[in-house]
C-alpha positions in Angstrom: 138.2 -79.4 259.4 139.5 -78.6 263.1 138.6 -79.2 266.3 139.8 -82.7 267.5 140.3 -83.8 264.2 141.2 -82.9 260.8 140.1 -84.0 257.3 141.7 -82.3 254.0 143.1 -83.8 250.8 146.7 -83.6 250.1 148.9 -83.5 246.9 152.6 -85.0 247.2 154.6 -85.9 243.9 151.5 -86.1 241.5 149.7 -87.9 243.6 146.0 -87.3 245.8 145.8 -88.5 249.4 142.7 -88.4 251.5 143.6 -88.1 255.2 141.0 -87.7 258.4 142.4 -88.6 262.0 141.5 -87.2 265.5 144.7 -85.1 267.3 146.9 -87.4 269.2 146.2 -90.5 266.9 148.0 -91.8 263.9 145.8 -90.4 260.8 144.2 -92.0 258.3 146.1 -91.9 254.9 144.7 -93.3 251.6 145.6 -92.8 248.0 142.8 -91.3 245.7 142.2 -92.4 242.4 140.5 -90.2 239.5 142.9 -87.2 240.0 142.8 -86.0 236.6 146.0 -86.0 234.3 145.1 -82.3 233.0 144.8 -81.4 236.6 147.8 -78.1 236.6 146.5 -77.3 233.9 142.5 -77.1 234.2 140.2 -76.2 236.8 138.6 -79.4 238.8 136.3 -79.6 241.6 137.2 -81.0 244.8 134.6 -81.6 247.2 134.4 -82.8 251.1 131.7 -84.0 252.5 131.6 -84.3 256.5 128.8 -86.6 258.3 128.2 -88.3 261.4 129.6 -91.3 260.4 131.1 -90.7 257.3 134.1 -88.2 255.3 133.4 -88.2 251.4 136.2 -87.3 249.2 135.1 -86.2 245.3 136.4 -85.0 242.7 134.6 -83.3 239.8 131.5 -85.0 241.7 132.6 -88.8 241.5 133.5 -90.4 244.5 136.8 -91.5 245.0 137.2 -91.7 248.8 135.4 -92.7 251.7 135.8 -93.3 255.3 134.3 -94.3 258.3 134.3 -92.2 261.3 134.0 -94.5 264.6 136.4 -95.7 267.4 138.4 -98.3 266.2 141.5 -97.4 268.0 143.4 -97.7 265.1 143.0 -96.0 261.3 143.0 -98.6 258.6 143.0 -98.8 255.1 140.8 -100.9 253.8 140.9 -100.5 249.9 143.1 -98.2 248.0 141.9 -97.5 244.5 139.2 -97.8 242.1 136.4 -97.0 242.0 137.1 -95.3 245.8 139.5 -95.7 248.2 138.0 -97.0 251.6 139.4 -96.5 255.4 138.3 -96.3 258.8 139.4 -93.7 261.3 139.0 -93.2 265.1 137.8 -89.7 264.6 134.2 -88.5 265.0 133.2 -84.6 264.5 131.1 -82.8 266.3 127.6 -81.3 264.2 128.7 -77.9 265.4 132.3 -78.2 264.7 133.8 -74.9 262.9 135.6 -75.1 260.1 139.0 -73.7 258.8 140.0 -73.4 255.4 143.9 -73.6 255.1 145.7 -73.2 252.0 149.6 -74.4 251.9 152.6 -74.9 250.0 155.4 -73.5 248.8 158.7 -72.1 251.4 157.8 -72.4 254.8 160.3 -69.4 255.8 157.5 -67.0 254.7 153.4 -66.3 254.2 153.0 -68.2 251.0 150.5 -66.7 248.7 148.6 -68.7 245.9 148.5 -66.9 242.5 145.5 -68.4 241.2 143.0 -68.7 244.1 140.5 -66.4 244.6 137.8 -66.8 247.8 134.8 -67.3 245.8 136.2 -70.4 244.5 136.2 -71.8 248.1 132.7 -73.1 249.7 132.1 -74.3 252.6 128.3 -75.2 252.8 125.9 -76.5 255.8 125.8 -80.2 255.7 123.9 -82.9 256.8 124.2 -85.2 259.6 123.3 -87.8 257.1 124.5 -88.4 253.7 122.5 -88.9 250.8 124.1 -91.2 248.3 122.8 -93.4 245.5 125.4 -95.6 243.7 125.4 -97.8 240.7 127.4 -101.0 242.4 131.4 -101.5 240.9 132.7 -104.7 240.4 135.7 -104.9 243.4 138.6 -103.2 242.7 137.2 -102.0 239.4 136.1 -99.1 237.6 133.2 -101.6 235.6 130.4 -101.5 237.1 127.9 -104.3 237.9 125.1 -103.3 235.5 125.1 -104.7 232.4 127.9 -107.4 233.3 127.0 -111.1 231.3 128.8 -113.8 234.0 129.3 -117.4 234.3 130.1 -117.3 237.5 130.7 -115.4 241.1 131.3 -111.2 240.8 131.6 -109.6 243.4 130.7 -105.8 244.8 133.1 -103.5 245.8 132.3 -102.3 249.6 130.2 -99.8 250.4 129.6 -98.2 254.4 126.4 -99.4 256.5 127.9 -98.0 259.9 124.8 -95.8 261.5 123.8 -96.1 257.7 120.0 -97.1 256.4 121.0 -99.2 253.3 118.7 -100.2 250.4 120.1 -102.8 247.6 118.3 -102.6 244.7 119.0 -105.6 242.6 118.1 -107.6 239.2 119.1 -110.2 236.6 117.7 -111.7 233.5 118.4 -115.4 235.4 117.5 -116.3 239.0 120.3 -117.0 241.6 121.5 -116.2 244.9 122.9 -112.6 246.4 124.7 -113.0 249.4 125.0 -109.8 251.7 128.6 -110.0 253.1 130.1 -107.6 256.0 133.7 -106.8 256.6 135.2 -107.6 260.0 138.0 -105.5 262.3 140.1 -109.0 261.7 139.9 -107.8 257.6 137.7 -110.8 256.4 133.9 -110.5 254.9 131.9 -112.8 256.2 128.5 -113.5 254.8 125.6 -111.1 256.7 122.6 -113.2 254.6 121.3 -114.8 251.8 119.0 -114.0 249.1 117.4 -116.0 246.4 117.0 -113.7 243.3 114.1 -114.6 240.9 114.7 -114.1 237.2 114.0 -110.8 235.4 112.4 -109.5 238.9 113.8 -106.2 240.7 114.4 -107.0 244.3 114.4 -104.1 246.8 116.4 -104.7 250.5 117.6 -103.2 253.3 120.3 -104.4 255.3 118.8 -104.9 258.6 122.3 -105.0 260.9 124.2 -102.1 261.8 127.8 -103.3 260.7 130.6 -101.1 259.1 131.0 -101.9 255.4 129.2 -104.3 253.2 129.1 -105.5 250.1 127.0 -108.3 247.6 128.1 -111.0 245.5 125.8 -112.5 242.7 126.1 -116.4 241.6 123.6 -117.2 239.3 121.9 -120.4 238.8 121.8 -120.6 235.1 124.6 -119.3 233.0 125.1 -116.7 231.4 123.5 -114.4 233.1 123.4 -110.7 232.8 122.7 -108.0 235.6 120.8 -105.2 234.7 120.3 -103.1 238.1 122.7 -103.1 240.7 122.2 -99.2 242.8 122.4 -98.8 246.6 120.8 -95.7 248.6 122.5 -94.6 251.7 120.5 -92.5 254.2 
């Protein structure tokens, strides 16, 4: 997508990058897990989703990338790998911004020309300004996810984005505890947002009331073991 900015995917030596920047800025640049092994060989879907605040990379309709669109000054990288990569970058698109689809590869000495790509397997869809996301919670840096986990102690969330975001944890375990809501800082530390006590066997429905960049929960329960049995998010 052009027009101050760009935002594409990018294959280099077997591996998927996202990238998003704004023109005259160093780009953001992230490694993308999930690109499958079979992926020369058999069709896949790759899907980008634009928003205000928000670039969504996917392929075959799991997310595996995701940054933050807002003027930091500088891109950074905040996770790289599963179950999605995170950044944030200093570019922000405008809702009327026009979009160019631009196929490359191969010798730069002449018009290259893809074999095996025809133009109704490109779309490029109206989008929203908001997203519309609702994710089971992933232990960090993990492709488990929180549901169904039996702990003895602290696991922790990987991030998810709250920036110009409305944010509702939906939460439950078979013993009571506490849930602390923690937020990620520009100086790359979490720091904790609030507190919740968590009853036993009780779904608990909140909304993170601050407007902060990324955030993420961390479950200690009081009496051990203790197993989780919902654990979803929905961003609007």
């Amino acid at each position: 997508m052009f027009g101050g900015g760009v935002t594409h995917f990018m294959l280099h030596n077997d591996k998927l990058y996202a990238f998003s920047g704004a023109w005259g800025d160093e780009p953001l640049k992230m490694s993308l897990p999930g690109l499958p092994e079979n992926y020369h060989l058999e069709r896949h879907t790759y899907t980008i989703s634009m928003h205000e605040t928000l670039a969504l990379w996917f392929i075959d309709s799991h997310l595996r990338g995701l940054a933050l669109l807002t003027h930091t000054g500088k891109s950074m990288v905040v996770h790289e790998g599963h179950p999605y990569s995170i950044g944030l970058t200093s570019m922000k698109p405008s809702a009327s911004l026009g979009i160019l689809l631009d196929i490359d590869g191969g010798p730069v000495d002449r018009e290259w020309v893809w074999n095996d790509i025809h133009p109704w397997q490109l779309r490029v869809l109206e989008g929203s300004p908001r997203p519309s996301l609702l994710l089971k919670l992933h232990l960090l840096r993990s492709r488990s996810l929180l549901e169904g986990k039996v702990t003895e102690k602290q696991l922790i969330s990987h991030p998810i984005p709250a920036l110009g975001l409305q944010v509702t944890l939906l939460f439950k375990a078979d013993e009571s505890g506490r849930l602390s809501i923690e937020t990620y800082t520009l100086n790359g530390t979490w720091e904790e947002l609030d507190s919740l006590k968590i009853p036993e066997n009780k779904l608990i429905s909140y909304t993170i009331g601050e407007n902060v960049p990324l955030v993420r929960v961390s479950y200690s329960p009081k009496t051990v073991p203790a197993t989780i049995s919902v654990a979803q998010v929905f961003i609007c």
